[in-house]
C-alpha positions in Angstrom: 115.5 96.7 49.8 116.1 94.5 47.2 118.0 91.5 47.6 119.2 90.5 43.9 122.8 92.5 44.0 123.3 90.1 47.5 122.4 87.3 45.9 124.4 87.7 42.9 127.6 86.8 44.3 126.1 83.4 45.8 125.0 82.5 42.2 128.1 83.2 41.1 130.1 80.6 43.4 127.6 78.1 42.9 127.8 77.7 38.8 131.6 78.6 39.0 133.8 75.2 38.8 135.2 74.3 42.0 138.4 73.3 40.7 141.2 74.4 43.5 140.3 74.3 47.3 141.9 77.8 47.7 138.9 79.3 45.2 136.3 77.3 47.1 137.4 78.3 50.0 137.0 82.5 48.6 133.6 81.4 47.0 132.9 80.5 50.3 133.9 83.6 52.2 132.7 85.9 49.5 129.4 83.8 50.3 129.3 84.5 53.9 130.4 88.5 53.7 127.3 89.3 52.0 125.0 87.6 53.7 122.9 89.8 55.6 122.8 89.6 59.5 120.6 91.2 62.2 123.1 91.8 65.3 121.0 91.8 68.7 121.3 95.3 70.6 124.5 96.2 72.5 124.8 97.5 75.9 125.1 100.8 74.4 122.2 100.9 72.6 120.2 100.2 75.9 121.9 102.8 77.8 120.6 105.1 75.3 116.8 103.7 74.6 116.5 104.0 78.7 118.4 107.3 78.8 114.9 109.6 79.1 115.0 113.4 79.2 113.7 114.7 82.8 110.5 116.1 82.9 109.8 119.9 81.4 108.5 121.2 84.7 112.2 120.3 86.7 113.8 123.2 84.5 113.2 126.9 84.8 110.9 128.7 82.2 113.9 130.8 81.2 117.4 129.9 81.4 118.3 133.7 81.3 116.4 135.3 83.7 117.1 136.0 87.2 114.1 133.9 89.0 115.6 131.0 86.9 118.4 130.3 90.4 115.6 131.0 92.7 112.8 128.8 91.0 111.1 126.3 93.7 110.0 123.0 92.3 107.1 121.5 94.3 106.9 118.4 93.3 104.4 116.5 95.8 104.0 112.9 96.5 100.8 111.3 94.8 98.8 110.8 98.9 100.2 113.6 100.6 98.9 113.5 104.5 96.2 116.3 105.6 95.6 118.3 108.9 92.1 117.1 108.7 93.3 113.5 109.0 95.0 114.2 112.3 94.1 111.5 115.2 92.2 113.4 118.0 95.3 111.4 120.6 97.9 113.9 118.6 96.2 117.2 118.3 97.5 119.1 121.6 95.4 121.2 124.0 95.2 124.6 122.6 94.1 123.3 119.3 90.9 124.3 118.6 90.1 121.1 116.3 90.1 119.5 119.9 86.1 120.6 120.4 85.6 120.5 116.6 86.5 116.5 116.4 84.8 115.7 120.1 81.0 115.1 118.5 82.7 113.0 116.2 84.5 110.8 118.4 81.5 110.7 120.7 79.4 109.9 118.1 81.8 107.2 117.0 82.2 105.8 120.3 78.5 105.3 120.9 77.7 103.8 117.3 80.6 100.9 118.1 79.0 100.3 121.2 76.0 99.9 119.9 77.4 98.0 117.0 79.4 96.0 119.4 75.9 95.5 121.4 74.0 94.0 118.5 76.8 91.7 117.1 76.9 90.1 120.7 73.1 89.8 120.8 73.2 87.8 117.4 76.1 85.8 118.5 75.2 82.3 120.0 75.5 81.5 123.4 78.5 80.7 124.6 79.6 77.2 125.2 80.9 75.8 128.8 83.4 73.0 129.5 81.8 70.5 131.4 83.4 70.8 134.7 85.0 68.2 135.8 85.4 66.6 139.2 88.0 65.4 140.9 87.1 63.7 144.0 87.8 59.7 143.6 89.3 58.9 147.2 91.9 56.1 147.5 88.8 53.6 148.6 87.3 54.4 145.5 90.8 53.8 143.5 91.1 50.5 145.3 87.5 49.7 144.2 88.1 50.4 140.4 91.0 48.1 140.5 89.3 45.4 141.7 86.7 45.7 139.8 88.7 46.3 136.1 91.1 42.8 138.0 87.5 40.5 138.3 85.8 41.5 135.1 87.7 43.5 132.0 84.8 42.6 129.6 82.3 43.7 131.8 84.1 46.7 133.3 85.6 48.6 130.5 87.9 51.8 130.9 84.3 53.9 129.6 82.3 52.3 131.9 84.5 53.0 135.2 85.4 56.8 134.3 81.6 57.1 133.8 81.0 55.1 137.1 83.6 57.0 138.9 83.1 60.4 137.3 86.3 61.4 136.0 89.2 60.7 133.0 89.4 57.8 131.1 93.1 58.3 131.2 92.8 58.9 134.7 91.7 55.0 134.8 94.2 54.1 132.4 96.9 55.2 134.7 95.1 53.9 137.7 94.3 50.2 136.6 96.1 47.6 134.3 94.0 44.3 133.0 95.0 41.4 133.5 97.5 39.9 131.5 94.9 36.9 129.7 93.3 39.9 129.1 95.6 42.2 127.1 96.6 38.9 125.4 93.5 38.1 124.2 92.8 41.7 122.7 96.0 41.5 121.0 95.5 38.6 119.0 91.6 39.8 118.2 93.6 42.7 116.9 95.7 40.2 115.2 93.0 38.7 113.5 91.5 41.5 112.3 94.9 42.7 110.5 95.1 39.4 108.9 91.5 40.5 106.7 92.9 43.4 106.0 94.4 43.9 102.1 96.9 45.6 100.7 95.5 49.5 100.5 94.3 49.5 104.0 97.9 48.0 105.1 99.6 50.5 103.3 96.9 53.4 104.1 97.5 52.2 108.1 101.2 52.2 107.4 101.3 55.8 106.4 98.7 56.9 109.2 101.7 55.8 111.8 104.4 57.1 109.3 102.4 60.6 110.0 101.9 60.3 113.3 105.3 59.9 114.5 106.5 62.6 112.0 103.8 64.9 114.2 105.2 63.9 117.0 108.1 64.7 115.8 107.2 68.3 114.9 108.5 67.7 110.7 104.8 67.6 109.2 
C-alpha cells in the first residue's frame, strides 16, 4: 500500500500558513483523520476466530437418506476400561475367568513373597531401645539427694542417672543443688556471655526467638 496519497494532506498543513486558529485547528483534524490506525480485535471477532465447525464424523454421510435419523455415533473415550483388566475380587462365581486368572494370582502371590523375603534378608537388623529400668526405691532417692546436697561438682546429674540407672530428668526432678551451687554456674555462664560478640549474641538471640515460636506451634 502506498502511503504518499496519506501523507499528502500532512504536507499540506505543514507548509500552509497558520494564520487563524479555526484553520489550524482543521489542518489539525484533517491531520489526524488520515492517519492510519490498527484497532485491537473486538469481542466479536473472537467469538468468531474460536467458533470451530464440529468434527465431519458427528454428521450423517447423507442428509437425505433414511439411516441419516438412525445413525449411531461412537465416539469412545481415549483409555476405555477392558474385561481383561477386571480385579479377580470383582469377577463373580460362575465366571469362567475365575480359573483362567487363578495361576496368575498364585503366581503373583508367591513372587511377592519371595520378593518380600529377599528385601527383608537385605534389610539391616533391626534396632532395639535400650530398656530401661525403673527400680530406684525411696532409700535409693534419699541417697541421690544427699549425695547431689554434699558434692554437685563431684556428683553431676550424668553421673547419678548412670549410678542409679535411670533418667537424667528423672534426677532433675528428684534432686535440686544447692543454692551456692546454681549461683556459681550462673555467673560462669555469665562470664562466658560477656566473650561472646555481636553475631553469636544475635545468632543466640534468634535460636530462643525459634524456640519459643516451636513451642508455640507458628514455625
Amino acid at each position: 500500500m502506498e502511503t504518499r496519497p496519506l501523507l499528502q494532506p500532512l504536507l499540506r498543513s505543514i507548509s500552509a500558513p497558520t494564520s487563524t486558529p479555526t484553520s489550524t485547528r482543521a489542518a489539525a483534524a484533517v491531520t489526524v483523520a488520515c492517519i492510519p490506525r490498527r484497532h485491537q480485535s473486538s469481542t466479536s471477532r473472537t467469538k468468531r476466530a474460536l467458533k470451530v465447525a464440529p468434527h465431519p464424523s458427528f454428521f450423517p454421510t447423507s442428509a437425505g437418506s433414511e439411516s441419516s435419523s438412525t445413525q449411531v455415533i461412537y465416539n469412545p473415550p481415549s483409555s476405555a476400561p477392558s474385561v481383561y483388566h477386571t480385579p479377580f475380587k470383582f469377577l463373580p462365581p460362575s465366571d469362567p475367568r475365575r480359573k483362567a486368572n487363578l495361576a496368575q494370582l498364585l503366581r503373583s502371590s508367591a513372587d511377592l513373597a519371595s520378593s518380600s523375603a529377599s528385601k527383608s534378608s537385605s534389610l539391616p537388623p533391626e534396632l532395639k531401645d535400650r530398656e530401661r529400668k525403673y527400680n530406684v526405691t525411696q532409700e535409693q532417692v534419699e541417697e541421690m539427694r544427699m549425695l547431689r546436697a554434699s558434692d554437685p561438682e563431684r556428683w553431676s546429674v550424668l553421673r547419678l542417672a548412670e549410678k542409679y540407672g535411670c533418667a537424667p530428668y528423672f534426677i532433675l526432678m528428684c534432686c535440686r543443688a544447692p543454692t551456692d551451687h546454681r549461683d556459681r554456674e550462673r555467673a560462669r555462664l555469665e562470664a562466658v556471655k560477656a566473650r561472646w560478640g555481636a553475631i553469636r549474641s544475635a545468632a543466640r538471640e534468634e535460636r530462643k526467638k525459634r524456640r519459643d515460636l516451636l513451642h508455640k506451634g507458628m514455625l
